[in-house]
C-alpha positions in Angstrom: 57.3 127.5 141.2 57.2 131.5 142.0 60.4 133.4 142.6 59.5 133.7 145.8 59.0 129.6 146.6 62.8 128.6 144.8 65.6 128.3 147.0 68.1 131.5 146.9 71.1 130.5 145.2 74.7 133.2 144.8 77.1 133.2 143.3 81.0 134.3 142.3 83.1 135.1 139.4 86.4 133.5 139.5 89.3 133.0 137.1 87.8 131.2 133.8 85.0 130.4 136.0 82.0 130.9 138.1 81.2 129.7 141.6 77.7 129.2 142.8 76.5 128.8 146.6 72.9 126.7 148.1 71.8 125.3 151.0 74.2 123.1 151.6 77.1 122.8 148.7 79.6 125.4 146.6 80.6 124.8 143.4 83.0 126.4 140.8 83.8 124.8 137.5 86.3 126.3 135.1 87.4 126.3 131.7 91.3 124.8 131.5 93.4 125.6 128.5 92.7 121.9 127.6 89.2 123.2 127.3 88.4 120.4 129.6 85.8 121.7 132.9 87.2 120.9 135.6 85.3 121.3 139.4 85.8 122.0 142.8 83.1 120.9 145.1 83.1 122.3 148.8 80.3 120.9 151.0 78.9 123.9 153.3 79.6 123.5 157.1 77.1 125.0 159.2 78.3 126.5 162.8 75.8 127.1 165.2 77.7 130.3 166.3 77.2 131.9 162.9 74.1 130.4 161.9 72.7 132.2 165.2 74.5 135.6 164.5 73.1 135.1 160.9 69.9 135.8 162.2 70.5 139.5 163.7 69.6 142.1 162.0 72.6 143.9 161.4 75.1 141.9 162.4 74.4 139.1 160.4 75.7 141.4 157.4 79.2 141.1 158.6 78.6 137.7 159.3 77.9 136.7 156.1 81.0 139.1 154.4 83.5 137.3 156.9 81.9 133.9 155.4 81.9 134.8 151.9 85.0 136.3 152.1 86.5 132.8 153.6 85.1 130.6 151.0 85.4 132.6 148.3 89.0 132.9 148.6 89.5 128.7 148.3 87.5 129.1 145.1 89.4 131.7 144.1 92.7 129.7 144.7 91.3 126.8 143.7 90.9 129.0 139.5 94.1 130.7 139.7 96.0 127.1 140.5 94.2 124.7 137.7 92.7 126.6 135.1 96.5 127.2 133.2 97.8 123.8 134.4 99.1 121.8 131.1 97.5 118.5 130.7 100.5 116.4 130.4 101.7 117.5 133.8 99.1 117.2 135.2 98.8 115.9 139.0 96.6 113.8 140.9 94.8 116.3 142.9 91.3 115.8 144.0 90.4 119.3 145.4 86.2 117.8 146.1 88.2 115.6 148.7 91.1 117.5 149.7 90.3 118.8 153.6 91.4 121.9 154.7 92.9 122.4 157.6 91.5 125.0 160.7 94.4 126.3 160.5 94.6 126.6 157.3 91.5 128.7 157.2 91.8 131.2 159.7 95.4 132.0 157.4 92.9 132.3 154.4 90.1 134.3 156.3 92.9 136.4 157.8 94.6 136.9 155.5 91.5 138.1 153.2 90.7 140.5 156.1 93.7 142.3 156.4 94.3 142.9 152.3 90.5 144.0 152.6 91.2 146.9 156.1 94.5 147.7 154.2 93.0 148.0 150.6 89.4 148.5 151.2 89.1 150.7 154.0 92.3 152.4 154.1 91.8 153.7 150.0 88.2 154.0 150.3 87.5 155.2 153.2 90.3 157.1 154.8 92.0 158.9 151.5 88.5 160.8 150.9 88.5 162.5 154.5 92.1 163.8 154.2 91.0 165.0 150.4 87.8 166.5 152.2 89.8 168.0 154.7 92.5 169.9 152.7 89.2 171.9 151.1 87.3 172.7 154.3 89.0 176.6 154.2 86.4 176.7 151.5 84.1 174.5 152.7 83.8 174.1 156.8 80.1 172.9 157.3 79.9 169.4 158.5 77.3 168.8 155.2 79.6 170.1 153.0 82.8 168.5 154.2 80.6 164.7 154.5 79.2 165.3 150.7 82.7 166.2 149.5 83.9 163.0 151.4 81.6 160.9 149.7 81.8 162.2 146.5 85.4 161.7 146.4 85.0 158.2 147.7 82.4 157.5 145.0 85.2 159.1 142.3 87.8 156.8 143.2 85.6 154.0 143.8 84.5 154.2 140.2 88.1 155.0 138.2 89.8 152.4 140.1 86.6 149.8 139.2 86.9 151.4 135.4 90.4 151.0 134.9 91.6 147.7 136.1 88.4 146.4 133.6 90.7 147.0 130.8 93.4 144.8 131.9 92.1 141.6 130.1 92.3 139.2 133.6 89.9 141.4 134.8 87.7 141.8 132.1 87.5 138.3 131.6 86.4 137.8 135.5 84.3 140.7 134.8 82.7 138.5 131.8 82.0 135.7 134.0 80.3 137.7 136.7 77.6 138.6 133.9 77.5 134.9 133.0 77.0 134.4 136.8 73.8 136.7 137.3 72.4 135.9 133.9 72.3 132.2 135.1 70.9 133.0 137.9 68.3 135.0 136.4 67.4 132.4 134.1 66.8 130.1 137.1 64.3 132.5 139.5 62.3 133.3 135.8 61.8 129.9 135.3 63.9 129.7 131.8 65.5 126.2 130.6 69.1 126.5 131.4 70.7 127.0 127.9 73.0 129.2 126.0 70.5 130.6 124.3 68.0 131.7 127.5 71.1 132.2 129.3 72.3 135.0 127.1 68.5 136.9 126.6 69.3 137.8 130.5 70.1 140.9 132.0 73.7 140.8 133.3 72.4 142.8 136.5 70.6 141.5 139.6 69.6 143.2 142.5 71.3 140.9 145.0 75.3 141.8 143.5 77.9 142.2 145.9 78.9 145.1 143.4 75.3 147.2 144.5 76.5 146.1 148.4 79.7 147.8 147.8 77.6 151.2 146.7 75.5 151.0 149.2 78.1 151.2 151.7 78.8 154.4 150.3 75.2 156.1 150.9 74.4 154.7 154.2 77.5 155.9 155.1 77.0 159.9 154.0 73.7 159.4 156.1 75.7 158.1 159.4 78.5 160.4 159.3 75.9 163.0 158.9 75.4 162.0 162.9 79.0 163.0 164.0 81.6 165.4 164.2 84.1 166.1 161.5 86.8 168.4 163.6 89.0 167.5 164.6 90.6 165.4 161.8 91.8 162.6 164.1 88.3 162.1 165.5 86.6 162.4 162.0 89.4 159.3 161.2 88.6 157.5 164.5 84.4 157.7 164.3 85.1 156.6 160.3 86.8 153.7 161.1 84.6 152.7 164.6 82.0 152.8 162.2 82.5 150.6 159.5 80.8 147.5 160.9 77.5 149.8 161.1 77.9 151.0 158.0 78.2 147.1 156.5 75.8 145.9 158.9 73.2 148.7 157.7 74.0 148.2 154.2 73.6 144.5 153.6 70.4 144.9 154.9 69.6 147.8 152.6 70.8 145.0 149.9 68.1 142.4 151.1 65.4 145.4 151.1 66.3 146.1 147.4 65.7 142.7 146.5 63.0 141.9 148.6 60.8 145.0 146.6 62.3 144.7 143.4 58.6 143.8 142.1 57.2 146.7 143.6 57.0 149.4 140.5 58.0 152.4 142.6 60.2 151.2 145.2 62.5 149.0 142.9 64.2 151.9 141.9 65.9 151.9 145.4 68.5 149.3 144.2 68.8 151.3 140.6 72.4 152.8 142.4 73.4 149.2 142.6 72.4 147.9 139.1 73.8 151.2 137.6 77.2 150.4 139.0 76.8 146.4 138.2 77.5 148.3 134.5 81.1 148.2 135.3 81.6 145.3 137.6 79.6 142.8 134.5 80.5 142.7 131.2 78.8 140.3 128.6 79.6 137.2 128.1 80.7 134.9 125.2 79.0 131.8 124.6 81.7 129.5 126.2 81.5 131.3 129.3 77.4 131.1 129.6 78.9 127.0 128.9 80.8 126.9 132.3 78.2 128.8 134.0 75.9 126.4 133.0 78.1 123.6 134.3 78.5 125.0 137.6 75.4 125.8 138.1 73.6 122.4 137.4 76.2 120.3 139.4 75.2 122.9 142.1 71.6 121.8 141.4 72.5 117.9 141.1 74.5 118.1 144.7 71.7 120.1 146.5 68.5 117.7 145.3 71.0 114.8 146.2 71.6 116.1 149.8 67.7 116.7 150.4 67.1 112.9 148.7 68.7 111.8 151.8 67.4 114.0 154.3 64.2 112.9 153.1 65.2 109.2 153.5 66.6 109.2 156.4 63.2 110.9 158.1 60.9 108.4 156.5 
């Protein structure tokens, strides 16, 4: 089977853990302290609303970061709760069965959304125009004061990435988000799924939320490019009217990347992306590629179960 005829699977490092996402299921085992793998299955529900947006050009960027952003946090919760839980106090919590509210989604989806604007977009993208601004004595052209924008966004985009992967939490989650893509790039090459495969993998791959978050960063030089940067309070204003263009543009930058990866001269478009996957992936150990593994066949189990039915129930 080519690269081209397997289904698309993603995935997501979480703590002592990895998530992966098909068709119709999401999975995330982890390693407790027991050194037991525990799992948290989460069958995907399809809403007509999105799945229609999903096919925009565009907009179905943002689409899918408000979606990955939603589920991802319940995966990420779902780490952070069991992985440290001791055995002997241990309760009887089913979390493949345990319903979540509507409620209690729109709390987790909001609440994802407003640490992102607050964190994300604040830091990231407002801090670099006021440090833009306070040189523009020197340099006042609009193509000076946008480079100098992004070049301060891409300095503390990269020290603030650099140093948190020294505090070991991180680096750890940083492990398992190699782990993650080499998994996955043993899957599209065709490789048996063991530790030993696993690990001859590059820890890169084109499709990383990581070379999204870059590209963010050069579509947006080329759209501010379009507007005004005096005054200050409209440069602030157009910067943050634009961030859905900038995402929407980006993501499908992303999928372009991917899409021409094989192409000799064109694959190094996503080179930017890879380059900076060098900080977001670290390698991993052995036990890590283990619960990777895990993960990623219950995935593969749950998603040839679903389409044994479908195919049933049509004949």
């Amino acid at each position: 089977m080519s690269n081209q005829s397997k289904p698309v699977y993603g995935g997501q490092a979480v703590v002592e853990g990895v998530m992966f996402g098909g068709k119709r299921h999401y999975v995330t085992a982890i390693r407790r302290k027991d050194k037991s793998i525990e799992y948290l299955h989460v069958p995907r529900k399809t809403n007509k609303t999105m799945q229609s947006l999903k096919k925009i050009p565009f907009l179905r960027g943002i689409v899918a970061i408000v979606e990955a952003a939603g589920n991802g946090s319940k995966h990420l919760n779902f780490s952070t709760e069991r992985y440290d839980v001791d055995p002997s106090e241990d309760e009887e919590v089913i979390y493949n069965k345990k319903e979540t509210s509507k409620l209690e989604m729109v709390l987790s989806v909001a609440a994802v959304g407003i640490l992102s604007f607050l964190f994300g977009k604040f830091v990231f993208t407002l801090v670099p125009v006021f440090l833009a601004a306070l040189t523009k004595p020197i340099f006042p052209g609009d193509f000076a004061q946008v480079l100098i924008e992004t070049v301060f966004k891409l300095i503390l985009l990269l020290s603030y990435i650099y140093f948190i992967s020294f505090t070991p939490i991180v680096k750890r989650v940083f492990q398992y988000h190699g782990a993650e893509h080499k998994v996955i790039n043993a899957y599209e090459n065709g490789k048996e799924l063991t530790v030993k495969n696993i690990q001859a993998q590059s820890r890169l791959h084109y499709r990383c939320g990581s070379s999204f978050i870059l590209f963010t960063v050069i579509v947006g030089f080329f759209i501010y490019l379009l507007v005004p940067t005096d005054p200050l309070w409209l440069r602030v204003l157009n910067r943050l009217a634009l961030i859905p263009v900038v995402l929407g543009i980006s993501f499908e930058v992303l999928q372009l990347t991917n899409k021409v990866r094989e192409v000799p001269i064109l694959r190094v478009l996503g080179y930017p992306g890879l380059w900076l996957q060098l900080l977001t992936t670290k390698e991993p150990t052995d036990d890590q590629v283990e619960v990777a593994i895990h993960s990623f066949n219950k995935l593969l189990e749950l998603e040839q179960d679903s389409e044994k039915k479908i195919t049933e129930e049509i004949v």
